[in-house]
N, C-alpha and C positions, 0 to 999 in steps of 0.2 A: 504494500500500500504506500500513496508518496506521503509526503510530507504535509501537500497539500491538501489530498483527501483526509487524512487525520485532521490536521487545521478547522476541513468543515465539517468531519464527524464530530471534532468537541467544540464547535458551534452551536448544531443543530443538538448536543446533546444539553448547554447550557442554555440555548432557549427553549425546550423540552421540559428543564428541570422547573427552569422561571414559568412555564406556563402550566405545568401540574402543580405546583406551590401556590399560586394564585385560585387555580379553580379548587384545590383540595380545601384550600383556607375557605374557599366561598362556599362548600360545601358542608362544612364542619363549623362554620360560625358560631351556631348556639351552641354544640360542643366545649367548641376550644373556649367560649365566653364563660360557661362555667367551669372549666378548670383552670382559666385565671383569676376569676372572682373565687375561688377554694378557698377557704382559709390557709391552709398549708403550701398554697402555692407560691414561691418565693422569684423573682427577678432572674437569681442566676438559673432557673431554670426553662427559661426563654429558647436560650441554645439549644437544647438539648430537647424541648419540644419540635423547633426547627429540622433539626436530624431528623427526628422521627417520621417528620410527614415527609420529608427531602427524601427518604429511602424509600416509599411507594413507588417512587421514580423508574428503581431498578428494574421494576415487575415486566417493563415495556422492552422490547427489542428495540436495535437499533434503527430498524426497518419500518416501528409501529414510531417510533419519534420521529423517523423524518417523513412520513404521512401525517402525524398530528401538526408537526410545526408547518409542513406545505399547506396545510387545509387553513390554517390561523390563519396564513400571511395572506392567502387568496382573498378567507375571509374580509382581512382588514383592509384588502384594495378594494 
């Protein structure tokens, strides 16, 4: 593979991530609102809810990300 094709596979894999992070979070709203409103839920564990939803990401081939991210951008023209 060149240099170049990698270049745009971790591209299309970091707007893939940015756009299952966004739709996961719109998904989970009431969710994730009460497990920040928890009593026990503390700031430093931001991150690490981050990760969690950031790893859903993996579940997709590289071949279903760069159908979801072509269908966005179509979308968004």
């Amino acid at each position: 593979m060149s240099s170049q094709q990698q270049k745009a596979d971790k591209a299309t894999e970091a707007e893939f991530g940015s756009y299952y992070l966004q739709r996961t979070t719109q998904e989970l709203a009431e969710d994730l609102d009460k497990v920040r409103n928890a009593d026990d839920f503390k700031a430093e564990s931001v991150p690490f809810l981050v990760r969690a939803l950031q790893q859903g990401a993996v579940q997709f081939s590289p071949d279903d990300q760069k159908r979801t991210v072509s269908a966005v951008k179509q979308k968004e023209a």
